[in-house]
N, C-alpha and C positions, 0 to 999 in steps of 0.2 A: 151801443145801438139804442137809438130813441122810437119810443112810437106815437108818431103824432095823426092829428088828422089832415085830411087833404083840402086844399085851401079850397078845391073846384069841386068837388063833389062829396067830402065833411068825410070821408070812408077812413077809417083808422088802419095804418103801417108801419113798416119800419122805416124808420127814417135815415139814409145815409150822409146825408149830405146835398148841396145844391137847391133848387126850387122845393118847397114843399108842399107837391104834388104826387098823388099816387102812381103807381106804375101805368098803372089804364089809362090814365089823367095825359104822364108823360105820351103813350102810345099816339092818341086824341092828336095832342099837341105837334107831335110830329108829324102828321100824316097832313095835318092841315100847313104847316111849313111847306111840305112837296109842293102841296096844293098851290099854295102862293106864289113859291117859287116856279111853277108852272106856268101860271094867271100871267105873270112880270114877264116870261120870257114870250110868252104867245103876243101879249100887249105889252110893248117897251115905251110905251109914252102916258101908260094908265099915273097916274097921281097915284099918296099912298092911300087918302080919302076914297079912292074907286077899288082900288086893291082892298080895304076893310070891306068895306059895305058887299063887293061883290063874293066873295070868300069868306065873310061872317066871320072877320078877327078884326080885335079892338087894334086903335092906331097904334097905340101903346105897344103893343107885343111886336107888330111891325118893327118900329124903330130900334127895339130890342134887340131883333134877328140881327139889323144893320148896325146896331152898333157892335155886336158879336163877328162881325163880318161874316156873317152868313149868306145874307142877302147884298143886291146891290144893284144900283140901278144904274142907268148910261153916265157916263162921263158929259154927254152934251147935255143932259137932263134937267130940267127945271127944279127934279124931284130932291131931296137929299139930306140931312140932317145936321145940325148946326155942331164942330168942332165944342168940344165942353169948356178948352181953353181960350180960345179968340173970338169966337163966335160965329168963324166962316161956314158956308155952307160945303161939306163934302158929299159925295158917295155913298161912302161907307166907311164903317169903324169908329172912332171915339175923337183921333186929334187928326187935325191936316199936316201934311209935309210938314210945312216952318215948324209947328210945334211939335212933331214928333221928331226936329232935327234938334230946335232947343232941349228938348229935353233928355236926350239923349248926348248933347256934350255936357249940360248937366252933371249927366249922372256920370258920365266919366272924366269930369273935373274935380269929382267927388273922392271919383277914387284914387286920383293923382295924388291927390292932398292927402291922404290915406297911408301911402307907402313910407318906410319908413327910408329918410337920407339914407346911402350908404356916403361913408368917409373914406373923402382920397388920402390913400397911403401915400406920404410923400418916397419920392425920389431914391433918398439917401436910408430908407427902411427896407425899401423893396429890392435894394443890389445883395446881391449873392458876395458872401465874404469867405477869405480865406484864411488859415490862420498858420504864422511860417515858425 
């Protein structure tokens, strides 16, 4: 266990793991999520620019929530975040369909190649014998 300070308000903790932000900090931080999360659902056509400025959170931390899929806006929405891999604009989360499909035969192309051959027994190994 580490004790560091809090990036948002300098108060010294233990440090578990994740953001390094204090508990209060975390507390903060979550309540204004709801908040947000509230803000979106009452106005579904606000931009994330309206959503910061009207809720008092950086755009940054926005985008965060949605790429965590936390948050998320309409599917017909103008609003969205750019895919890290292609550069399409989604919803929410990190990659779109195509790339979370490539990358997922990917990774189990990966592990095909992985396995090891089994060897066909031939024919004349595998017959049951008797002996007179």
């Amino acid at each position: 266990m580490e004790v560091k300070n809090c990036r948002d308000c300098g108060t010294l903790f233990n440090y578990l793991g994740g953001p390094r932000i204090c508990p209060a900090c975390k507390k903060k931080l979550e309540e204004k999520f709801h908040q947000v999360k509230e803000y979106i659902y009452e106005n579904k056509d606000a931009t994330i620019n309206q959503v910061a400025e009207d809720n008092e959170v950086s755009v940054q931390q926005i985008k965060q929530w949605i790429r965590e899929e936390r948050l998320s806006f309409k599917a017909d929405s103008a609003v969205g975040i750019e895919c890290e891999s292609c550069g399409a604009m989604i919803p929410t989360g990190r990659y779109c369909e195509s790339c979370k499909k490539q990358l997922a035969n990917g990774l189990g192309g990966l592990y095909k190649k992985n396995e090891p051959e089994v060897k066909k027994v031939e024919k004349q190994k595998a017959r049951m014998r008797f002996l007179d």
